[in-house]
C-alpha positions in Angstrom: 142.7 131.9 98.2 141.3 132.1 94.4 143.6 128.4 93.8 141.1 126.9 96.6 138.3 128.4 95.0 139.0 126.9 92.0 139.9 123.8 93.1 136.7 123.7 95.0 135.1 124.9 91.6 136.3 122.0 89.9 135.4 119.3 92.3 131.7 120.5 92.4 131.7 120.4 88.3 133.1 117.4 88.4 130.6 115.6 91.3 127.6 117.4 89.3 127.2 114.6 86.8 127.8 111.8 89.1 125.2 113.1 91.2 122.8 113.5 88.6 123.0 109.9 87.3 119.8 108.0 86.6 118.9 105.7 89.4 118.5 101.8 88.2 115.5 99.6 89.5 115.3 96.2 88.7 112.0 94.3 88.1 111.7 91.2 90.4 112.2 89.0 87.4 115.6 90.9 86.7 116.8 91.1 90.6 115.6 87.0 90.5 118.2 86.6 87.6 121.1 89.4 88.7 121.1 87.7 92.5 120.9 83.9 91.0 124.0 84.6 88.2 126.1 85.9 91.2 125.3 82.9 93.6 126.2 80.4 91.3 128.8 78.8 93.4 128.1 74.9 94.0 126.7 74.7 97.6 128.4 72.6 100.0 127.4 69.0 100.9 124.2 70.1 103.1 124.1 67.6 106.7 121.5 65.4 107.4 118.9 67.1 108.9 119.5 70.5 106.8 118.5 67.4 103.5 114.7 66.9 105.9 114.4 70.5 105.9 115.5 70.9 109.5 118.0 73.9 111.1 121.1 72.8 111.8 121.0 74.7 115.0 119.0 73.2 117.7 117.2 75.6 120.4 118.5 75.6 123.7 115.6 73.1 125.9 113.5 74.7 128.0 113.2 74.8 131.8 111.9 71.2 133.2 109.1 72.2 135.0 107.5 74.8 132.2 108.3 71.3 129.7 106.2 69.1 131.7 103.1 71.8 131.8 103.6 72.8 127.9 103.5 69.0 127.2 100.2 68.5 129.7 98.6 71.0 127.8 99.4 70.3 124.3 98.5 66.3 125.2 95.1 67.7 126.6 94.4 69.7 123.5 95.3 66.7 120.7 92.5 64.4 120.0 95.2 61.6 119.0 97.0 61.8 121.6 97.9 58.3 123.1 97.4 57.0 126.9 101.2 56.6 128.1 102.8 54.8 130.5 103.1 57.2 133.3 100.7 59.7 132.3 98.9 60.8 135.5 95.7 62.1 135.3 93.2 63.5 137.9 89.0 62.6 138.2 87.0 64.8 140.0 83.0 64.3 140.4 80.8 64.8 143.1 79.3 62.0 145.7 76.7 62.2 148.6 80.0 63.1 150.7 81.2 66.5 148.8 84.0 66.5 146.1 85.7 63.6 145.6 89.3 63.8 143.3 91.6 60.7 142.5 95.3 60.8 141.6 95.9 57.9 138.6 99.0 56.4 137.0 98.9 54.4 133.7 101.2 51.4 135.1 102.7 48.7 132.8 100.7 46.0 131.2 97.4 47.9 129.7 95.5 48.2 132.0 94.6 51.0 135.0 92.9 50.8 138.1 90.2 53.4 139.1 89.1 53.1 142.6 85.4 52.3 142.9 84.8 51.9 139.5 87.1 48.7 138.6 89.8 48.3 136.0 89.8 49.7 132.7 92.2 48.9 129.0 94.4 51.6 128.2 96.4 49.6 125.7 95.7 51.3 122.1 93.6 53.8 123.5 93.5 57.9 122.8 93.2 60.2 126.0 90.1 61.1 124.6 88.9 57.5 124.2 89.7 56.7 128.0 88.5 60.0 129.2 84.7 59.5 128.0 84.9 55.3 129.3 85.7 57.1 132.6 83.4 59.8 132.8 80.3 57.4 131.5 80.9 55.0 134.3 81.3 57.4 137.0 77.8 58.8 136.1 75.8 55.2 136.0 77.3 55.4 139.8 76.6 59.6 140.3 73.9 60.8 138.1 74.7 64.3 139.2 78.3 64.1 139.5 79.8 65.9 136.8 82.5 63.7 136.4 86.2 65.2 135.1 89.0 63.6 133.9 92.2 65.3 133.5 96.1 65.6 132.5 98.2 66.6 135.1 101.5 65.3 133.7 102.8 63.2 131.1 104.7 60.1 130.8 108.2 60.2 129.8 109.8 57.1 127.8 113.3 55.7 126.2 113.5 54.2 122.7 116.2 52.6 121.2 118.4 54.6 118.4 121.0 52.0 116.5 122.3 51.3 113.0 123.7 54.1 111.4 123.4 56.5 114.5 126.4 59.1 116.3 126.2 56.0 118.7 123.7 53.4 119.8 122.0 55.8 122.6 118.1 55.6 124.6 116.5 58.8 123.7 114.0 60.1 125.7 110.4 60.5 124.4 106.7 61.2 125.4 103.1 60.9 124.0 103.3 62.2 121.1 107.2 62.6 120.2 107.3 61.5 116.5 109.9 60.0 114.6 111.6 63.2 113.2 112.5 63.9 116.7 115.2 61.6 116.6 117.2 62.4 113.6 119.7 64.5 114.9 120.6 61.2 116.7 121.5 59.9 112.9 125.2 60.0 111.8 126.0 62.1 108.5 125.8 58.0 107.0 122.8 57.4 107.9 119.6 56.9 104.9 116.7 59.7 105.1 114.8 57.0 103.0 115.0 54.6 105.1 114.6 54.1 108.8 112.8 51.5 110.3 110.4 51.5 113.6 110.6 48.1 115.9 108.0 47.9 118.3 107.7 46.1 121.4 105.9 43.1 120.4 108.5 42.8 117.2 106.4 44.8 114.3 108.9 46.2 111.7 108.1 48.9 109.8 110.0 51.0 107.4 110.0 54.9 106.6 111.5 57.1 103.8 111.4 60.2 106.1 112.7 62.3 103.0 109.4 61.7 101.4 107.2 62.3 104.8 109.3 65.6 105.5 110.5 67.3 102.3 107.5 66.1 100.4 104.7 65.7 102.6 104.1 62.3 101.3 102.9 60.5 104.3 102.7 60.7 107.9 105.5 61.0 110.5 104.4 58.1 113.0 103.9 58.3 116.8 107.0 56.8 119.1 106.1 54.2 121.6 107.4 53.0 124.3 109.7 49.9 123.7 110.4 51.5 120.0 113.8 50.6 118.8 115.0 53.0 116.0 117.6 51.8 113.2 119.2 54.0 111.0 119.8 52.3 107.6 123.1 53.3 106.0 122.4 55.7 103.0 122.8 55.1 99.2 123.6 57.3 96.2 124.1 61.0 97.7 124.0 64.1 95.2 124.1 67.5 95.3 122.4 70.1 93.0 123.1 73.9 93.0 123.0 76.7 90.6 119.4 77.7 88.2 117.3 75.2 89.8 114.1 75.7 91.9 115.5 74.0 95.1 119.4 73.6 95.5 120.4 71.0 97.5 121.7 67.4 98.9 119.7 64.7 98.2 119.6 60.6 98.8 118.6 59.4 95.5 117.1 55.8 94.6 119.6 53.6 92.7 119.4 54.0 88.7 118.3 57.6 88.7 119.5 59.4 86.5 120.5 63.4 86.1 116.9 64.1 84.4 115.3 62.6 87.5 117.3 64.4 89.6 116.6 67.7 88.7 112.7 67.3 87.9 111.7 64.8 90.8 114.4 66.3 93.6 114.9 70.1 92.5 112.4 70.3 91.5 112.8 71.6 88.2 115.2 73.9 86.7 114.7 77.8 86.5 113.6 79.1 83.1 116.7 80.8 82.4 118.4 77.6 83.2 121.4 76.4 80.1 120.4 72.7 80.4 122.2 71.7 77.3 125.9 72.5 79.3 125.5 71.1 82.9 128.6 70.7 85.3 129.1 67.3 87.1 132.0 67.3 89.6 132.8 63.9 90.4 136.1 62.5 92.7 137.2 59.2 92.1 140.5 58.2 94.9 140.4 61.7 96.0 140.9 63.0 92.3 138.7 65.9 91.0 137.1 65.5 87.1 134.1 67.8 85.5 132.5 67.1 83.0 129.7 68.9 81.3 126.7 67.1 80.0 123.1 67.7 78.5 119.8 66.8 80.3 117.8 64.7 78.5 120.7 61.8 77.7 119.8 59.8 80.5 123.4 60.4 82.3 124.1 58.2 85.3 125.1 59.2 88.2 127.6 58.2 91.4 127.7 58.9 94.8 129.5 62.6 95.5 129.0 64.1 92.2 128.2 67.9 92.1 126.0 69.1 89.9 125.9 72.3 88.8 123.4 74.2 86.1 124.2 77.9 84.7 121.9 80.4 83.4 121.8 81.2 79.7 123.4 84.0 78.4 121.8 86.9 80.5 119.6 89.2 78.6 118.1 92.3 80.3 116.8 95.2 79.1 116.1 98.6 80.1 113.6 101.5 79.3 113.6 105.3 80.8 110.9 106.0 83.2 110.6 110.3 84.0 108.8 112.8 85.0 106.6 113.2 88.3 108.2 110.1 90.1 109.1 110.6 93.9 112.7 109.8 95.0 114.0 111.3 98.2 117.5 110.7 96.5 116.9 113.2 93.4 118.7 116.0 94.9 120.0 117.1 91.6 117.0 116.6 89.5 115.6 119.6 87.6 112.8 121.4 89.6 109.1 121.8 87.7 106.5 123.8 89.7 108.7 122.9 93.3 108.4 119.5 92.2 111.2 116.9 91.0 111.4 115.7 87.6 113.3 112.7 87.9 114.3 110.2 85.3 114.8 106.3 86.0 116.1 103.4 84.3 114.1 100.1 84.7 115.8 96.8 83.7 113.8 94.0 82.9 114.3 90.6 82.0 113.1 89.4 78.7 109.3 88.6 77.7 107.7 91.3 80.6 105.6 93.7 80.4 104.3 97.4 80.9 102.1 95.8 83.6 105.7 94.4 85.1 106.7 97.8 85.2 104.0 99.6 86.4 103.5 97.3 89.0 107.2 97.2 90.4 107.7 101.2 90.2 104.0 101.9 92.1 106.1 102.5 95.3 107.3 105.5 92.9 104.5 107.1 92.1 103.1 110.6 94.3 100.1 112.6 94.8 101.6 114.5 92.1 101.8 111.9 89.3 99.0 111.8 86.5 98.8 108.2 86.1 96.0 108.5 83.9 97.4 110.6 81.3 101.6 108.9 80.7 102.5 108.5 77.6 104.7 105.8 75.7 107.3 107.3 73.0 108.3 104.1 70.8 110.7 104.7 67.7 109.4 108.5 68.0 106.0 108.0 68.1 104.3 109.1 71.1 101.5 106.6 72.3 98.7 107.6 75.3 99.0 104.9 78.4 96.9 105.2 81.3 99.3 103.7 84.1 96.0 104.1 86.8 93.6 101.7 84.9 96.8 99.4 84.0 97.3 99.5 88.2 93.4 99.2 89.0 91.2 97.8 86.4 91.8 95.4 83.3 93.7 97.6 80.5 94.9 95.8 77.8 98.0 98.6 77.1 99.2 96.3 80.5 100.2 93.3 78.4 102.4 95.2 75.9 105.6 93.7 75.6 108.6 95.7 76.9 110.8 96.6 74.6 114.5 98.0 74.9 114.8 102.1 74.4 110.8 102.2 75.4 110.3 105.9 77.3 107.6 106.4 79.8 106.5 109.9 80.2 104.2 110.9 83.6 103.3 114.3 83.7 103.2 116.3 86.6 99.0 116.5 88.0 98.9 120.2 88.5 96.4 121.4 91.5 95.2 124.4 90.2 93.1 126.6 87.7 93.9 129.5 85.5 91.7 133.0 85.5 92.1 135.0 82.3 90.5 137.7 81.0 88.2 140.2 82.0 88.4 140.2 86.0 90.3 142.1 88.7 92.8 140.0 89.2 94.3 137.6 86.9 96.6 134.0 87.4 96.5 130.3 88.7 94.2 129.5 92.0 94.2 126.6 94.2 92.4 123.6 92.8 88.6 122.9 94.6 87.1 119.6 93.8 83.3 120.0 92.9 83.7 123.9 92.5 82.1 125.5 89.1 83.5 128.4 87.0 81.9 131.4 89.8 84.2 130.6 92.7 87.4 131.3 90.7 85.9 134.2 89.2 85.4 135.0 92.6 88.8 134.2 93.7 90.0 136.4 91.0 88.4 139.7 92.2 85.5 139.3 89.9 84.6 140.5 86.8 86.0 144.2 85.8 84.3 147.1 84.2 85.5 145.5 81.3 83.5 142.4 81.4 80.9 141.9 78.3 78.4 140.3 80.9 78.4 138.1 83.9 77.5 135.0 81.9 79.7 135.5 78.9 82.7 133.2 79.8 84.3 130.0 78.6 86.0 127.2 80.3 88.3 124.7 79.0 89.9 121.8 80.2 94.0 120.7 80.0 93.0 118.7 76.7 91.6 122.1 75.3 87.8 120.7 75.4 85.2 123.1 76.2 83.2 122.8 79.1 79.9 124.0 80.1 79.6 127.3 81.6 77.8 125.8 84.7 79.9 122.3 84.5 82.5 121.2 87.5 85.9 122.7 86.7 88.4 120.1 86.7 92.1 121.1 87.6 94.3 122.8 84.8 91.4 124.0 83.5 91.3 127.6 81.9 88.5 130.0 82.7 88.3 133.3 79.9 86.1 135.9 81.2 85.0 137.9 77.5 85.7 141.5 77.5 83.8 143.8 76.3 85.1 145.1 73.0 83.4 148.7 72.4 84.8 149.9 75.9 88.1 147.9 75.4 88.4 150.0 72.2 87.1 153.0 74.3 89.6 153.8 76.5 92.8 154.1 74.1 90.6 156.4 72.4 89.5 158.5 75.5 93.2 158.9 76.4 94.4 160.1 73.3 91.5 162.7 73.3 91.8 163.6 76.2 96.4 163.6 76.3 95.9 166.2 72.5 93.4 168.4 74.3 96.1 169.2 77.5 98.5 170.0 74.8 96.3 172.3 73.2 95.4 174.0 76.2 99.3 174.6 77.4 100.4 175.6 73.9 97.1 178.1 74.5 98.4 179.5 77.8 101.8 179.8 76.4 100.7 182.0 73.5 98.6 184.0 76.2 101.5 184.9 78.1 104.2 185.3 75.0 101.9 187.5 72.9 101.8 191.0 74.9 105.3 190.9 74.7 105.8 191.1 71.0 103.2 193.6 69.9 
């Protein structure tokens, strides 16, 4: 049995320390740089649509019929919304007769039929356009009609896809299907800068839907019926990973070169970015070469290369935060008043600052932290910080520099004031806001016999300032009720008088009784 014991012993001496090891939080900067030096892998070649910003997964389509009334109600609800062959619509108005409602079609050709009130152009023509022509002429007819023209359904269309497509398909389309609903018709070939639109009558236009998507340069146009959409075949094609803003697989124009690349497509590289040691993978007859090259040298690039940019050597640093910090983890942290006293690191990432870490560890702080009286201890010299005006006003102690080895210091805010002196019962009482120096006294019993007078007390606060003896008390303040010195001094006097005359008087009796005996 005492082998186990020991054993066990052991184990727990040995566990204590782990236990008791700091816990490490990382500023955002820091986690920004930690996650980014261990992804640095080159991506892989990203498809077409994933290059416009598109999932590669496509949702599962919806039933039919709920298709046909979301479309109905989306068309009714877009202001550009274009008449389409097959749309049917519904008019309702009043006549001398009752209620009168007509079913229409938008036929072929341009134009549509409304009975009784002739034959109206739809050709180039919004919904909205059509549905106030309409309504107008129904009321030259019915003054009081209250004429309505709605969607009940819309019309469904095929457009062309060919060129550089998965194959040369018709593609189903409506109102107001738009040209990026096509692309995952396009083959992994195909250009994102350029597709071009043929309409029906023979118009050609081109689009660089890299630009209109990824960019927001642009507007991604309206599909017609009798569209024809060709897929270009695709130029230079590149791919960026590593400390840039936005990784990825890009179609650039010919002639641009790496700096263009990373400032125009990625967007810029990452400040932490080495840009004088850049990676370009390049195959050439299915034969790998990297090279490494500086930005700013106007390098050339081919189709496939791989570029990839590394951070600078990584630089963080750390301070010690400790004191009344809350962690649910902190089991073996020393205990202060039933409270933890806990002591973290903080890693940072060069050039932040105290507000940096004030504002990342607020999630740390308790009811029972005194964020207006931490402290900063820099090469032994301890420096007051008020963390609460750093977190909610405008301190300037906020835009102090970090620097390694720093120590933060928040004391504990202690709920309570102490009672000394002359009264009945002396010690620490709950803390009252808005309470003055009489209801402690109170809560201590009141003043004893000993008291000098009932307005002869002092308070002080935790800094050891005096207070008023009518002023708020603040917590961890210090009430002294005086005593009385002439009775104070009394007493010992009293009880020594009266402890010599009981010995007198039993060495008197004693004598009493012993003296008959000897004479």
């Amino acid at each position: 049995m005492k082998p186990l014991i020991c054993a066990v012993s052991i184990l727990v001496l040995i566990a204590a320390p782990i236990a008791a090891q700091p816990q490490i939080i990382d500023s955002p900067q820091a986690a920004i740089l930690l996650q980014t030096q261990q992804s640095l892998k080159s991506i892989d070649r990203q498809s077409y649509v994933v290059q416009l910003g598109y999932p590669e997964v496509q949702t599962a389509a919806q039933d039919g019929r709920a298709e046909l009334e979301m479309r109905a109600l989306i068309a009714t609800g877009e202001k550009d919304y274009p008449v389409t062959v097959g749309d049917i619509y519904t008019l309702l108005y009043s006549s001398e007769v009752g209620p009168v409602s007509i079913a229409l079609t938008v036929p072929h050709g341009g134009r549509m039929r409304v009975p009784g009130f002739g034959t109206f152009s739809v050709e180039g023509k919004t919904f909205a356009q059509l549905k106030e022509e309409i309504e107008d002429v129904v009321l030259r007819y019915y003054p009081y009609g209250d004429p309505i023209l709605s969607i009940q359904s819309t019309g469904v269309f095929l457009v062309d896809v060919t060129g550089e497509s998965r194959n040369s398909t018709k593609v189903e389309a409506w109102g107001l299907s738009r040209l990026s609903s096509v692309i995952s018709n396009a083959s992994e070939a195909a250009s994102t800068r350029k597709v071009t639109v043929v309409s029906r009558d023979g118009t050609s236009r081109d689009y660089d839907l890299y630009e209109i998507l990824r960019e927001g340069n642009g507007t991604d146009p309206l599909l017609s019926a009798g569209d024809r959409v060709i897929f270009s075949k695709r130029g230079t094609e590149i791919t960026v990973s590593g400390n840039v803003n936005r990784p990825g697989t890009y179609q650039i124009d010919a002639g641009e070169t790496l700096d263009q690349v990373i400032d125009r497509y990625a967007h810029g590289a990452m400040t932490s970015a080495d840009l004088s040691s850049i990676s370009i993978v390049r195959y050439v007859n299915g034969e790998r070469s990297e090279r490494k090259v500086k930005k700013g040298n106007g390098v050339a690039l081919s189709d496939g290369d791989v570029i990839s940019i590394f951070p600078t050597e990584l630089y963080l640093g750390s301070v010690t935060v400790e004191g009344a910090l809350s962690d649910p983890e902190a089991t073996a942290a020393a205990r202060v008043g039933g409270q933890a006293a806990i002591k973290l690191f903080f890693r940072f990432a060069e050039g932040e600052r105290v507000r940096d870490l004030v504002e990342a560890m607020s999630s740390y702080f308790s009811a029972s932290s005194d964020l207006a009286d931490c402290y900063l201890i820099r090469d032994g010299v301890s420096t007051p910080i008020s963390f609460s005006d750093i977190l909610y006003g405008s301190s300037s102690a906020g835009e102090m520099e970090l620097r390694n080895s720093d120590r933060f210091v928040i004391p504990f805010s202690q709920n309570f004031v102490t009672v000394n002196g002359a009264v009945n019962s002396t010690g620490t009482y709950g803390y009252v806001p808005g309470r003055t120096a009489q209801y402690y006294i109170g809560l201590a019993g009141g003043m004893s016999a000993q008291a000098k007078s009932s307005r002869d007390y002092t308070i002080t606060d935790k800094n050891g300032n005096a207070l008023e003896m009518d002023a708020v008390v603040p917590a961890e303040a210090v009430i002294e009720v005086t005593r009385d010195n002439f009775v104070t001094n009394l007493q010992p006097t009293v009880a020594v008088v009266s402890l010599t005359a009981g010995i007198l008087g039993i060495v008197a009796t004693s004598l009493a009784i012993l003296l008959p005996h000897v004479y």
